[in-house]
C-alpha positions as CSV (number, residue, x, y, z in Angstrom):
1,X,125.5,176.9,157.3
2,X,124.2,174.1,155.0
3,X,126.3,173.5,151.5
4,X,123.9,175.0,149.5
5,X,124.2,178.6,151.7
6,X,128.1,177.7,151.6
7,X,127.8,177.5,147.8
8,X,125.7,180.6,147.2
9,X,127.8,183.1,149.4
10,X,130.9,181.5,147.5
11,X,129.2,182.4,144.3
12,X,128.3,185.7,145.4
13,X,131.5,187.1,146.3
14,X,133.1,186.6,143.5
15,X,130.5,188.5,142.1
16,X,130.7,191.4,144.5
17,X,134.5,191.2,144.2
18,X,133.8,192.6,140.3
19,X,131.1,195.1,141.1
20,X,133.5,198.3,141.3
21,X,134.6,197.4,137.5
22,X,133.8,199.0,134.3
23,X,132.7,196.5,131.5
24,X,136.6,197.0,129.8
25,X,138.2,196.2,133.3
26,X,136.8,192.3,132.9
27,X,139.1,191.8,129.6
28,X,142.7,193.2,129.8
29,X,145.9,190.6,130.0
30,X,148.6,193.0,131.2
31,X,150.7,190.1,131.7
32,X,150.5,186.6,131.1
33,X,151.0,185.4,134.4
34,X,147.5,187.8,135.2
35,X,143.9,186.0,134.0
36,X,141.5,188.8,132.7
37,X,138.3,189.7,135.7
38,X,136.2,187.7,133.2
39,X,138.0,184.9,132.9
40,X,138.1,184.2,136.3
41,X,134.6,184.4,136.6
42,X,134.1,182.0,133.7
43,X,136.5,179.6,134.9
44,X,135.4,178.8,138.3
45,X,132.0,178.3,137.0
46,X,133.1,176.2,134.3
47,X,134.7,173.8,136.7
48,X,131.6,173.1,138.5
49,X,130.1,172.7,135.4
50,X,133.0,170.4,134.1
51,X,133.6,168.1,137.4
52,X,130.2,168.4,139.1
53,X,127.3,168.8,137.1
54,X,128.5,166.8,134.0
55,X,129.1,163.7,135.8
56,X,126.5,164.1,138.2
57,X,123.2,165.8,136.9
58,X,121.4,163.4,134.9
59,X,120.7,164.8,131.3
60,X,122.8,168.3,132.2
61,X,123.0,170.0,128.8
62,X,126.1,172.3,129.3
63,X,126.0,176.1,128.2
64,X,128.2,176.6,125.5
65,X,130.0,173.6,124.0
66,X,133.1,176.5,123.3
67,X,133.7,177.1,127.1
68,X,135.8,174.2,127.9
69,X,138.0,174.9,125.2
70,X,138.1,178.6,126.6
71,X,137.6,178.4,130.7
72,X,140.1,175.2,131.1
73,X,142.9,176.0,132.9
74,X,144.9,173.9,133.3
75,X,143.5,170.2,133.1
76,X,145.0,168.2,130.4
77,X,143.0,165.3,131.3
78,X,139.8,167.3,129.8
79,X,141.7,168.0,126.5
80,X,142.7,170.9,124.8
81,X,142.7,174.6,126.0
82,X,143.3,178.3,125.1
83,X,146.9,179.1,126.0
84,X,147.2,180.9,129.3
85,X,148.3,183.7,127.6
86,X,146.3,184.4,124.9
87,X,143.1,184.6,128.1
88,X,143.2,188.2,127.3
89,X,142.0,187.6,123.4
90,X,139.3,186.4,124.5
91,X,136.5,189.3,123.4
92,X,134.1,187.1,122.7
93,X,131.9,186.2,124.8
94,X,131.2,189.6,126.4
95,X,130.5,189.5,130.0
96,X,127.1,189.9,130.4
97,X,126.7,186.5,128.7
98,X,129.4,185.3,131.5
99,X,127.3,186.4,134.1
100,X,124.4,184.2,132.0
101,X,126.6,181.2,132.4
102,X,127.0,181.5,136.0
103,X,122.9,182.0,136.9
104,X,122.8,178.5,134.3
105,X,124.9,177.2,136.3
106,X,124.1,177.8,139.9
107,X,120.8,177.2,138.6
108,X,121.8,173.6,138.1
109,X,123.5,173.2,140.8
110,X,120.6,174.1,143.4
111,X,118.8,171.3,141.7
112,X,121.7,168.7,142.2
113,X,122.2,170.0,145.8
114,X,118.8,169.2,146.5
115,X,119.8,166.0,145.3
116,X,122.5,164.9,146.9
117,X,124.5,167.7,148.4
118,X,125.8,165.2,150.6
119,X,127.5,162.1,148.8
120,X,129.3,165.1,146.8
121,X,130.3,167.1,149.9
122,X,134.1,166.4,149.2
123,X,134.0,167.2,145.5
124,X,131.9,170.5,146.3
125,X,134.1,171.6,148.8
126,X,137.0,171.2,146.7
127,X,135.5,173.5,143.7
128,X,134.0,176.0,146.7
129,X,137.7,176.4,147.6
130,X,138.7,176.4,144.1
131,X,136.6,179.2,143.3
132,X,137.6,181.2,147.0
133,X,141.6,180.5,145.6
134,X,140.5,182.3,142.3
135,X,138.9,185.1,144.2
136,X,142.2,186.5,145.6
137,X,143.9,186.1,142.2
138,X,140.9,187.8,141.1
139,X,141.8,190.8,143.7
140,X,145.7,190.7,142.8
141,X,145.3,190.4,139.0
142,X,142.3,193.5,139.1
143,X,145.2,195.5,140.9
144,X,147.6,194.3,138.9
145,X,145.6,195.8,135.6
146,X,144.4,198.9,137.6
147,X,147.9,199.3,138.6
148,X,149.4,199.5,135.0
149,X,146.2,201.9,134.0
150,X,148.0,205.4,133.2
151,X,146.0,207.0,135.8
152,X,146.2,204.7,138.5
153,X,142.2,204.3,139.2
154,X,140.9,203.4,142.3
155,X,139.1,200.1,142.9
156,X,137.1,200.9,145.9
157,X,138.2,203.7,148.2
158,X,137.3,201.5,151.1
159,X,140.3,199.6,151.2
160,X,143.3,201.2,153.1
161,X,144.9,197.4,153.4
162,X,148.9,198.9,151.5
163,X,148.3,200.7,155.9
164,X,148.4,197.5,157.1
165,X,151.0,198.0,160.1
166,X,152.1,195.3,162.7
167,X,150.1,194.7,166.0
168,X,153.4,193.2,168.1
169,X,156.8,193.4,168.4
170,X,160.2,191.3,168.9
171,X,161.3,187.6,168.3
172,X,159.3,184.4,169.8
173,X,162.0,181.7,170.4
174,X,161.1,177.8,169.6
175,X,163.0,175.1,171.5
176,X,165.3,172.6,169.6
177,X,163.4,169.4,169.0
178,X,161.2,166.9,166.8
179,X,157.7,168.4,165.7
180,X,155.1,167.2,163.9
181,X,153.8,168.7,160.2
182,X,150.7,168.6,158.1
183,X,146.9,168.6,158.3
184,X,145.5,166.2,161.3
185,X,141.7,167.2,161.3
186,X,138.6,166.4,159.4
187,X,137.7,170.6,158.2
188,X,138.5,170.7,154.3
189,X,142.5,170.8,153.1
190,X,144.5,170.6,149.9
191,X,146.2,167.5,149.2
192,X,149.4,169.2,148.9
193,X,148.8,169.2,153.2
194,X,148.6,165.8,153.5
195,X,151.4,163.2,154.8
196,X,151.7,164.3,158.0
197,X,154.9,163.6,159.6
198,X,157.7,164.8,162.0
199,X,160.8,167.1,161.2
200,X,163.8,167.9,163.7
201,X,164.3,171.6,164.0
202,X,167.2,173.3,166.0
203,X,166.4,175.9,167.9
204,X,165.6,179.6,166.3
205,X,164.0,182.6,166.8
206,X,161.3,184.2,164.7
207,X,160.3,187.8,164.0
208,X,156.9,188.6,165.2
209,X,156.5,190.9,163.2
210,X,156.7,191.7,159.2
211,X,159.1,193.9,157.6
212,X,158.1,197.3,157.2
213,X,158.2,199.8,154.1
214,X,160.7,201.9,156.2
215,X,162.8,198.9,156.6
216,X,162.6,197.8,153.1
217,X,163.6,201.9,152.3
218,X,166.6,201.4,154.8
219,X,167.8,198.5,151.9
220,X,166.9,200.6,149.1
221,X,168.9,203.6,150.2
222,X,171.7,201.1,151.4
223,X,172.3,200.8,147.6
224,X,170.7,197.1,148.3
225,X,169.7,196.4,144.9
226,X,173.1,197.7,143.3
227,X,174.8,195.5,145.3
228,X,175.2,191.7,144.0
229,X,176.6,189.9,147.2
230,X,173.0,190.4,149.1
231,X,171.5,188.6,146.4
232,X,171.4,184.7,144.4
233,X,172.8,184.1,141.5
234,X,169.3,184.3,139.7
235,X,168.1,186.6,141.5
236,X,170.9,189.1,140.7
237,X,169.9,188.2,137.3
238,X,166.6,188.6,137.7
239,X,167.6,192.5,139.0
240,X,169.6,193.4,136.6
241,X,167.9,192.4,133.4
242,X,164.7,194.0,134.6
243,X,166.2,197.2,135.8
244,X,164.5,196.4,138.9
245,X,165.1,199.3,142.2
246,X,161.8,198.9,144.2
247,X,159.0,196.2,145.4
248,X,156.1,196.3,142.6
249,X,153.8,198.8,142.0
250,X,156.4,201.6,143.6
251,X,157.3,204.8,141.7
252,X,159.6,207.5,142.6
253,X,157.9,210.8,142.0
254,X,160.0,214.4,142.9
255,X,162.1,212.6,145.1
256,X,159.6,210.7,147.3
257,X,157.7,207.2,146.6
258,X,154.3,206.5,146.0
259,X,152.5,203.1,145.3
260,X,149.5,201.9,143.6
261,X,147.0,200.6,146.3
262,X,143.5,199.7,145.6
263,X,142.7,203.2,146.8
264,X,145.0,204.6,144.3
265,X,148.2,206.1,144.0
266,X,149.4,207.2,147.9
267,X,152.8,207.9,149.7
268,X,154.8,205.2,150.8
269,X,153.4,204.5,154.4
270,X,156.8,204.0,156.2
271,X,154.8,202.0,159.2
272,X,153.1,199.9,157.3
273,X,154.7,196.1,156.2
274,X,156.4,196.3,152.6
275,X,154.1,194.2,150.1
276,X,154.5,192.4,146.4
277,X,158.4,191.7,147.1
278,X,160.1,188.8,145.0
279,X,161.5,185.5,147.0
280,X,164.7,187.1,145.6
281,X,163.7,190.4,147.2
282,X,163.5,188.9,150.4
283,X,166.1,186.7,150.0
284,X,168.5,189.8,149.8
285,X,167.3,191.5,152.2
286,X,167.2,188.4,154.5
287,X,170.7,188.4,153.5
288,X,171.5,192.0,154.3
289,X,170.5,192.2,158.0
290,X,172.2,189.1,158.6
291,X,169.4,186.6,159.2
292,X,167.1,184.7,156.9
293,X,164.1,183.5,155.7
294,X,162.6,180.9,158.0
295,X,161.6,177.0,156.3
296,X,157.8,176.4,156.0
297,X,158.2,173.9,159.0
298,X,159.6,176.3,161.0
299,X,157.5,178.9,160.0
300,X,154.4,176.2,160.9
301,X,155.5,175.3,164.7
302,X,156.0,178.8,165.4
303,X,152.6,180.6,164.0
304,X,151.1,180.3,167.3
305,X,153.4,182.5,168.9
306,X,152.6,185.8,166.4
307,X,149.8,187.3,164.7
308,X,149.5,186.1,160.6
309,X,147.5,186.7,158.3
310,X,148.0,190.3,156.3
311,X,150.4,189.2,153.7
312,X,151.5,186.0,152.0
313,X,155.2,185.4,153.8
314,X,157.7,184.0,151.7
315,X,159.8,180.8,153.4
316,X,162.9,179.2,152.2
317,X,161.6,176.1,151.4
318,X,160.5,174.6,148.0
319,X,157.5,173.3,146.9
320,X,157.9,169.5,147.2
321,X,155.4,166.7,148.1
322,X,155.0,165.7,151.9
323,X,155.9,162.0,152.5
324,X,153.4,159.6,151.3
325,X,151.5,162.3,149.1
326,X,149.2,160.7,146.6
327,X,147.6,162.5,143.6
328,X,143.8,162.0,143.3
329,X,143.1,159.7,139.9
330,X,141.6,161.6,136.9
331,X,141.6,165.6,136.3
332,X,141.4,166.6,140.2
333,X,144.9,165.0,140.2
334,X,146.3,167.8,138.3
335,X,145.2,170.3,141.2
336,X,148.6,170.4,143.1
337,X,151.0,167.6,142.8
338,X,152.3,168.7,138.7
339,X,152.9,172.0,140.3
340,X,155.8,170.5,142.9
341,X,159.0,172.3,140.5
342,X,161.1,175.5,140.6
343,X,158.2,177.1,143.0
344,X,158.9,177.8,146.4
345,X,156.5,177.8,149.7
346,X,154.5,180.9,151.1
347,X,153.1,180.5,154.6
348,X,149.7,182.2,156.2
349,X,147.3,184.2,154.1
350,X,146.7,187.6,153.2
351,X,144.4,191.0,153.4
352,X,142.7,190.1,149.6
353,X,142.7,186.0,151.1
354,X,138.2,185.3,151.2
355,X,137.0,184.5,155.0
356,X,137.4,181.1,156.0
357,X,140.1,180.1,153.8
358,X,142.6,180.3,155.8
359,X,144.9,177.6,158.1
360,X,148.2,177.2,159.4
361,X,148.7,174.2,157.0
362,X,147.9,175.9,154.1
363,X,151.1,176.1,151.3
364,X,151.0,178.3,148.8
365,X,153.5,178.5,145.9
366,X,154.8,181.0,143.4
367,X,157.9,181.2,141.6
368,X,161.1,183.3,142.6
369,X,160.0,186.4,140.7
370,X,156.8,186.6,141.4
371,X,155.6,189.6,143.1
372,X,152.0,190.6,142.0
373,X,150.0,188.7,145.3
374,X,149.8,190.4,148.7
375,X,153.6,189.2,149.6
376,X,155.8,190.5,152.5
377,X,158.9,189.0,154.6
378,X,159.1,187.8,158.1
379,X,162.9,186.8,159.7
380,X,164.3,184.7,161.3
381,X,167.9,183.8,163.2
């Protein structure tokens, strides 16, 4: 597949991603941790815009001069910004006129890949797997609106993935010993996998599977979240003070539980793994069947030796740079490395993760209470 038929099936998706929504599904901020469907859209296309055809597209004459004061994220370096969460105010513009500014600007950009699609291959890359990152937030944060809808819509009817159950069983054991960490070939990374190096691990065992919703019930009805020994200081906190009892999205309804999937409100699924859990959920119930989360080295060595790849696994380890990591100069600099505090690591990918963004190397991060991505716990002893 050349870059330019990499580029337009990125773009597309995205697109297809919003096709089951009504035109007032692409503006509510439940949340501010959740970016409105339109923003998203907006966003991704304003960072081609912003580090690609700006500095690269002789005489580019960008959309809306507003949009970089609306659509930046993140990026000091480009200057000011709308405050994450005041995305949802955003009214104006409407969508269709967000859809306009994504034909503009894949219009542009078919011209300057004709150009040189190939001196900017790294830079394209990099905002083709920004936009695929923004696609799954895209997913969680359309669930995460649908979800707090009165009358739990459906998203698309197609997807059964809150069924997802677990293809294997047991522990795969990894010897004692030094093994080595980190992103070692030339396919696309993060810079967050990069400083490869070794790390000594004693010898463990690892689930091969993930924790299921009767499991996870098993804790509930063991009076797990009354109970503050199972749990971290914060975490404990964290429980308390939000009157939390269940993972997200779960509701107690005539004695039985139900969650919101993107198929709508259904019956707990006692087969299938427990999702959008907390690192302090897991921690806790790490904690209560005496064994633990594993680190994201360990979880790295041993990925071979189980299936991943249906939920986002939560490890013990926090978010910190790999030896030798170096920020890139400018505003692509701010794409990882400012991030490295108070987060911890999640390993693998998930059901609502786009198709060929996926590796073993690949560290995401979220802080302790976060819950709203497709999360779930694996153990280890």
């Amino acid at each position: 597949m050349t870059l330019s038929e990499q580029y337009n099936s990125v773009r597309k998706h995205s697109e297809i991603i919003c096709q089951p929504l009504k035109t007032e599904d692409f503006v509510p901020q439940p949340v501010n941790f959740v970016s409105p469907p339109k923003w998203h859209l907006a966003h991704s296309t304003w960072f081609f815009e912003q580090f690609v055809l700006k500095e690269h597209l002789p005489d580019y004459k960008v959309f809306n001069d507003d949009f970089s004061f609306l659509f930046n994220s993140y990026y000091n370096t480009v200057g000011k910004r709308v405050f994450r969460a005041d995305r949802g105010n955003i009214t104006r513009p409407g969508v269709q006129e967000v859809f306009e500014y994504r034909a503009y600007v894949d219009m542009h950009m078919q011209i300057l890949l004709q150009l040189k699609s190939e001196e900017l291959r790294e830079l394209l890359e990099l905002g083709l797997n920004h936009e695929q990152q923004h696609q799954e937030l895209l997913l969680t944060d359309i669930k995460y609106i649908l979800g707090h809808n009165p009358i739990f819509p459906i998203y698309n009817e197609d997807l059964d993935w809150e069924n997802d159950t677990n293809a294997e069983t047991g522990f795969a054991k990894i010897e004692e010993g030094i093994y080595e960490i980190g992103h070692d070939s030339e396919a696309f990374s993060f810079d967050n996998e990069h400083g490869n190096h070794n790390v000594y691990l004693h010898e463990f065992e690892i689930s091969k599977t993930l924790v299921t919703n009767s499991e996870y019930l098993e804790f509930i009805n063991a009076d797990g979240y009354k109970n503050f020994k199972y749990w971290l200081d914060e975490g404990w906190s964290w429980v308390t003070e939000n009157k939390i009892e269940a993972p997200l999205y779960w509701h107690k309804i005539d004695g039985e539980w139900f969650h919101f999937t993107m198929n709508g409100l259904q019956k707990v699924n006692p087969e299938a793994v427990v999702t959008h859990v907390s690192f302090y959920e897991a921690s806790a119930f790490a904690e209560w069947k005496k064994m633990r989360l594993p680190t994201e080295f360990e979880w790295e060595i041993a990925s071979e030796k189980f299936n991943w790849g249906k939920r986002w696994e939560w490890t013990n380890s926090a978010y910190l740079p790999y030896p030798n990591f170096k920020k890139p100069e400018g505003a692509i600099g701010e794409y990882n490395g400012k991030f490295m505090v108070n987060q911890m690591v999640l390993r693998g990918s998930s059901c609502a993760t786009p198709p060929n963004h996926s590796r073993k190397t690949y560290r995401n991060f979220f802080h302790t209470d976060e819950r709203w991505q497709f999360n779930s716990i694996r153990l280890a002893k």
